[in-house]
C-alpha positions in Angstrom: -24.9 -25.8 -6.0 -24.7 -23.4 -3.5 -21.9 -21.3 -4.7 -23.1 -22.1 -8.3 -25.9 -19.5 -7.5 -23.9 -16.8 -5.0 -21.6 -16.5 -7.9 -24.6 -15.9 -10.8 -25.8 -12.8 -8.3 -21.2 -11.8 -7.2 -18.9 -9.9 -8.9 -15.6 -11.6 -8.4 -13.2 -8.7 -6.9 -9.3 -8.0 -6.5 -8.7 -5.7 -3.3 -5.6 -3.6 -2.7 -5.9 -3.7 1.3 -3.5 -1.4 1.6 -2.0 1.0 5.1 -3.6 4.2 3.4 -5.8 3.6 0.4 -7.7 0.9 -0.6 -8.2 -0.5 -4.4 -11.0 -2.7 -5.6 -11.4 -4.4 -9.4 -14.5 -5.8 -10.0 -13.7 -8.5 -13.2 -14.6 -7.3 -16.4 -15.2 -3.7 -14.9 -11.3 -2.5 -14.2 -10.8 -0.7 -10.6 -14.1 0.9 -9.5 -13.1 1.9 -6.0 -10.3 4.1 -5.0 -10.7 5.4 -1.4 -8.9 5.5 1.7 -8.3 3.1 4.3 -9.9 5.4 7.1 -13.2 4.7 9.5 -14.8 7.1 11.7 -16.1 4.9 14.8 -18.5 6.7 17.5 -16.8 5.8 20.7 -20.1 6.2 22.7 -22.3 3.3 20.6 -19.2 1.8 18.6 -21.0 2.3 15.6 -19.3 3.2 12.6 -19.9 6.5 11.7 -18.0 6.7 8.3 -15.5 4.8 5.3 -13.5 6.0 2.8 -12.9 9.3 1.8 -15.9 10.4 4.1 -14.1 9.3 7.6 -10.6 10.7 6.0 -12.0 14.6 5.6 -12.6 14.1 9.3 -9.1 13.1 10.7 -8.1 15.5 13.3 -11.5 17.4 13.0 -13.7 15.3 15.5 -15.4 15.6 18.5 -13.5 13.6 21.3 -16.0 10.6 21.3 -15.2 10.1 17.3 -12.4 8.5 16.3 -11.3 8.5 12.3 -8.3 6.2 12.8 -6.9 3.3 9.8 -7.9 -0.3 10.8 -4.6 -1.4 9.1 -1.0 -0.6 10.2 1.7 -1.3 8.2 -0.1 -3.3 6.1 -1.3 -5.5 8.4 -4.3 -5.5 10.4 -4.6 -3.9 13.6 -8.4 -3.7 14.7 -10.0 -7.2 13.4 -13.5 -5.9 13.7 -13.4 -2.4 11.9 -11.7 -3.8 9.0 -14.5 -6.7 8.3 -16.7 -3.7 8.2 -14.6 -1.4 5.8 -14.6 -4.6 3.4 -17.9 -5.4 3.8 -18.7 -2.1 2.7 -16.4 -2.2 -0.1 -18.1 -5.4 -1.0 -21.8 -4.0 -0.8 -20.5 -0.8 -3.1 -20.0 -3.5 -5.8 -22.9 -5.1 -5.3 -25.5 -1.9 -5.3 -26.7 -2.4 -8.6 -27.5 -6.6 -8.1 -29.0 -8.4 -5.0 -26.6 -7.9 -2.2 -28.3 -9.9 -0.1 -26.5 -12.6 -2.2 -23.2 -11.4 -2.7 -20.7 -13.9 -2.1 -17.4 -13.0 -4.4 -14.3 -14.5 -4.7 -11.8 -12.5 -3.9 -8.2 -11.8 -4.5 -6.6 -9.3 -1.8 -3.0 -8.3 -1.6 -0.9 -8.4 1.4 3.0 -7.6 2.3 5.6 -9.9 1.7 6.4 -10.4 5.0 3.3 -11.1 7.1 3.2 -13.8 9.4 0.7 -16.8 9.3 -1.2 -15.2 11.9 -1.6 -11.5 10.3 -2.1 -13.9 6.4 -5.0 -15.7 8.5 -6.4 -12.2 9.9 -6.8 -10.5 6.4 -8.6 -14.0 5.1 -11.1 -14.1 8.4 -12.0 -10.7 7.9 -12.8 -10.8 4.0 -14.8 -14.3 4.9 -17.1 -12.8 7.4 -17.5 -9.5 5.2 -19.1 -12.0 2.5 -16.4 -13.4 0.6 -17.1 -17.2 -0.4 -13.4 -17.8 -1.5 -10.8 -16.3 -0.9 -7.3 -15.8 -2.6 -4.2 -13.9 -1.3 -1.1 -12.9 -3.0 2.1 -10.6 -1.8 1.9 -6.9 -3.1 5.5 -7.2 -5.2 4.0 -10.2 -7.4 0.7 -8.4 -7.8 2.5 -5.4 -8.6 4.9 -7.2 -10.9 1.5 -9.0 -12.8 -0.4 -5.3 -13.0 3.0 -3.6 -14.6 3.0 -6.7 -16.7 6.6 -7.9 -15.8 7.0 -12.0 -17.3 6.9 -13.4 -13.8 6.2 -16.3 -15.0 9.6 -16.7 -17.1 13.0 -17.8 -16.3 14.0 -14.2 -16.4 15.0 -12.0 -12.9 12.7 -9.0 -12.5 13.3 -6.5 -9.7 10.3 -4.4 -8.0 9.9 -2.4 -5.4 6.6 -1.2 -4.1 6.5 1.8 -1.7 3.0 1.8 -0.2 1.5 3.9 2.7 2.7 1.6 5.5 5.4 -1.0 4.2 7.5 -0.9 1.2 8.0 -4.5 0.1 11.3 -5.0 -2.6 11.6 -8.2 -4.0 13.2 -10.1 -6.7 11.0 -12.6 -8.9 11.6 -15.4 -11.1 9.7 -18.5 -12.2 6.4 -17.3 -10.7 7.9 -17.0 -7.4 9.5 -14.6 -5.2 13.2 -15.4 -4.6 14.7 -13.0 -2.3 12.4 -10.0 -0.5 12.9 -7.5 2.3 9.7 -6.0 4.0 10.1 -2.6 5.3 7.9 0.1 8.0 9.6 2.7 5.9 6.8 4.1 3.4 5.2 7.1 3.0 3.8 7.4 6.5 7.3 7.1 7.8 8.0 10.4 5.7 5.1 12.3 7.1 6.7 11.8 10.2 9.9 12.2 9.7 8.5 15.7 8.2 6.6 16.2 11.4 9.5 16.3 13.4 11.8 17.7 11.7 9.0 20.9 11.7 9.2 19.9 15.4 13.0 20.2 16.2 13.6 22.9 13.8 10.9 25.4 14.1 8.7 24.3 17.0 5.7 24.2 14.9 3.8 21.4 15.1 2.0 19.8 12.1 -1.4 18.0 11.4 -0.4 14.5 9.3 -2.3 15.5 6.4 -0.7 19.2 6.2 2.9 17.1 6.0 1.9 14.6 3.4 0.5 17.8 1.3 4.3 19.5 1.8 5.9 16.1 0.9 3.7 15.8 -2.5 4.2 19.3 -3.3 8.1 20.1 -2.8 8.9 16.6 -1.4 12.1 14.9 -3.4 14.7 12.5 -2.8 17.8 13.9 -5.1 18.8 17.5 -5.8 16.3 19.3 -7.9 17.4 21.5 -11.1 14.5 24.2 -9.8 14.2 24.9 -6.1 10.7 24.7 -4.9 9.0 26.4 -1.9 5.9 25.5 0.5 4.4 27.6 3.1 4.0 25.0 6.5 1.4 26.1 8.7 0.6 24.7 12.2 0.5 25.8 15.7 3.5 27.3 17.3 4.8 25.0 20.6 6.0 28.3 22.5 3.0 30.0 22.1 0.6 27.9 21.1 -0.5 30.8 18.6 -0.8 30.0 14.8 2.4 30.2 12.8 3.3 29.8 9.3 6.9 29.5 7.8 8.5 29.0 4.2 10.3 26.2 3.6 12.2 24.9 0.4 12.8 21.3 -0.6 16.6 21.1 0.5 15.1 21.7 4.1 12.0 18.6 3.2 15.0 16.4 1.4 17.4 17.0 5.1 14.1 15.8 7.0 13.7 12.5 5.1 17.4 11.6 4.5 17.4 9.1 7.0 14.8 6.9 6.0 15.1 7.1 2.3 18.9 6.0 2.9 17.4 3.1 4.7 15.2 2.3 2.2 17.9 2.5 -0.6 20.3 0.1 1.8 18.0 -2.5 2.0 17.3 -2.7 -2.1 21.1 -2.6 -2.5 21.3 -5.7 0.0 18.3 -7.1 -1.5 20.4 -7.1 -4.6 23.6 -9.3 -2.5 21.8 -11.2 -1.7 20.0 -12.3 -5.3 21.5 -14.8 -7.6 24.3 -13.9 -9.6 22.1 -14.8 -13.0 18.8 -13.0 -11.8 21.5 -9.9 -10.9 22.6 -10.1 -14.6 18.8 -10.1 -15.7 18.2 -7.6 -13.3 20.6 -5.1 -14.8 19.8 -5.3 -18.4 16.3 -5.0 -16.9 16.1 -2.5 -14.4 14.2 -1.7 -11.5 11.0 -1.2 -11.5 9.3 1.3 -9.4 5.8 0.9 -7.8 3.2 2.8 -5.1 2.6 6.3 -4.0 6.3 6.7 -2.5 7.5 6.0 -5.9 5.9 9.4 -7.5 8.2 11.0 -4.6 10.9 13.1 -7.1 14.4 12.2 -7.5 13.8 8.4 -5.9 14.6 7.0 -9.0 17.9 9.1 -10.3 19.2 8.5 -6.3 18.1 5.0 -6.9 20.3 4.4 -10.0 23.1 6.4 -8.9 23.5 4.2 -5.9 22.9 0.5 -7.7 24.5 1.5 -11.2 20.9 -0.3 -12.5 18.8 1.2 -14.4 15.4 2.5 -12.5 11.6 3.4 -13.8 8.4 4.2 -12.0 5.9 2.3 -13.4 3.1 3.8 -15.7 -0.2 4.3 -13.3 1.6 3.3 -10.7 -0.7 3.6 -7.5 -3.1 0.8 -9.1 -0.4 -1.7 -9.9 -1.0 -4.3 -7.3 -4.8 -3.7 -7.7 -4.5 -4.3 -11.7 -2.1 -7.5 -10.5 -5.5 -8.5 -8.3 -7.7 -8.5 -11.4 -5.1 -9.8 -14.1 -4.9 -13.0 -11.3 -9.0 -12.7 -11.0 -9.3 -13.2 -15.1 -7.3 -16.3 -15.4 -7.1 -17.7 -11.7 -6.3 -21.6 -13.1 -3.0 -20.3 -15.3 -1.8 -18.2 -12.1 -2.8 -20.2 -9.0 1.1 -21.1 -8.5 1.8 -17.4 -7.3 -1.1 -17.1 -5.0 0.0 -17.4 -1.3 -0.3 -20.6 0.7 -3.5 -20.8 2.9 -3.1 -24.1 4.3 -2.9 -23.3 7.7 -3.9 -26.3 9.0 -0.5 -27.6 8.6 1.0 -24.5 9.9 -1.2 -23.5 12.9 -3.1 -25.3 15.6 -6.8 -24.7 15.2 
């Protein structure tokens, strides 16, 4: 009876949770919420200060006792408390126009393919005491594969690889279930960095984290591009500690990410050994399909192909596909409850 009324006054929601932005879809309403995954926390009375795209415009521009940090790392969560709060006020944002004070939603909320039981049981605590009366959770490459509208549900082999913020998650899918994945820490952040030092070692000028993701966007690639393209990087100078501003092309932003972009092409080409000899014949008259941020990055997909012989796309809209997997699942929950994750920790975990 109970939940019969919380859900008259909810809006049932699908949540993208991920490392550096977060996604919501309210049913019926499409993706309504598109902000990042940062909160501003006042040290001094641990009250949160700011969410969203707010607490991002004041990374690296607080006073000491202010800290604008991400409550998830790699996907997973890292501070228990700040992200019940970010979802709570993810959940309120829906609920502004109704009576919040009722709100109790179901919820569908992606996660990594290769979270433990512990970090699956973390992300489900959280969205419970944030207001959630039920809630559902399903790995990123199957939400990803439902949003691009790949027949996951088939006897067909579909190949996807989503490179997020914090993880990139490559699996292959058949059936309505995930056959063979990998789980990897290299993702977009792990470029920033990889920028960063590179600036570092080569130049000693060191780099904010948001002035390297801006380089990476702009002239950022992963294969040799037909046009050379140019960026002025500006930071502080480690001899001097002056200001200092240099050109650089993308040959030099290309050398400074080589390493982990190889890694990240290794592990799909093993992630292909080690798939079924049928779903690897599916696969190639398939392709692979190409999700996330990282994925915009240019030339991933030509390196991609020329490595695999397979053909490669980036999906259409392809920062929202888990998020549009989230609702798809949201809209007919009965037909696709088989590739929603197991919750039944019970059986798994001591309580």
């Amino acid at each position: 009876m109970l939940n019969n009324l919380f859900g008259y006054f909810s809006k049932d929601i699908g949540i993208d949770l991920g490392t550096a932005n977060t996604l919501v879809y309210v049913r019926g309403r499409g993706i309504v919420i598109n902000e990042p995954s940062v909160v501003a926390v006042n040290q001094k009375t641990s009250q949160i200060v700011a969410i969203g795209a707010e607490a991002k415009r004041m990374v690296g521009r607080t006073p000491a006792y202010i800290t604008a940090s991400r409550p998830l790392v790699a996907g997973v969560v890292s501070d228990f408390e700040v992200t019940e709060e970010m979802l709570k006020y993810f959940i309120h944002k829906v609920h502004e126009e109704t009576f919040s004070i009722f709100a109790r939603p179901r919820v569908v909320i992606g996660i990594p393919s290769g979270v433990t039981e512990v970090e699956k049981r973390a992300v489900e605590d959280a969205a419970k005491n944030a207001g959630a009366r039920e809630v559902y959770l399903v790995e990123e490459p199957m939400a990803a594969a439902i949003g691009v509208r790949l027949p996951v549900q088939e006897a067909v082999g579909s190949m996807i690889v989503d490179i997020g913020g914090g993880t990139s998650d490559i699996a292959v899918i058949s059936l309505g279930g995930i056959v063979v994945s990998r789980d990897l820490k290299i993702a977009g952040d792990k470029l920033n960095e990889d920028i960063i030092r590179f600036a570092r070692d080569e130049f000693k000028l060191l780099l904010g984290e948001r002035t390297a993701e801006n380089i990476k966007i702009a002239i950022g690639s992963a294969y040799e591009l037909p046009d050379p393209l140019e960026a002025t990087m500006r930071g502080r100078d480690l001899i001097t500690g002056l200001p200092k501003e240099i050109i650089v092309d993308d040959a030099d932003i290309r050398r400074a990410m080589r390493h982990s972009i190889n890694i990240l092409v290794n592990a799909i080409k093993a992630t292909i050994e080690e798939t079924p000899p049928e779903l690897v014949a599916d696969i190639m008259h398939r392709g692979i399909t190409l999700v996330g941020g990282g994925s915009l990055l240019k030339g991933l997909d030509h390196l991609i192909h020329e490595e695999t012989r397979i053909p490669v796309r980036v999906a259409e809209d392809s920062l929202t596909a888990v998020v549009r997997g989230t609702g798809i699942i949201l809209e007919d929950i009965d037909s696709l409850k088989n590739v929603l994750v197991n919750t039944d920790y019970e059986k798994v975990l001591p309580i």
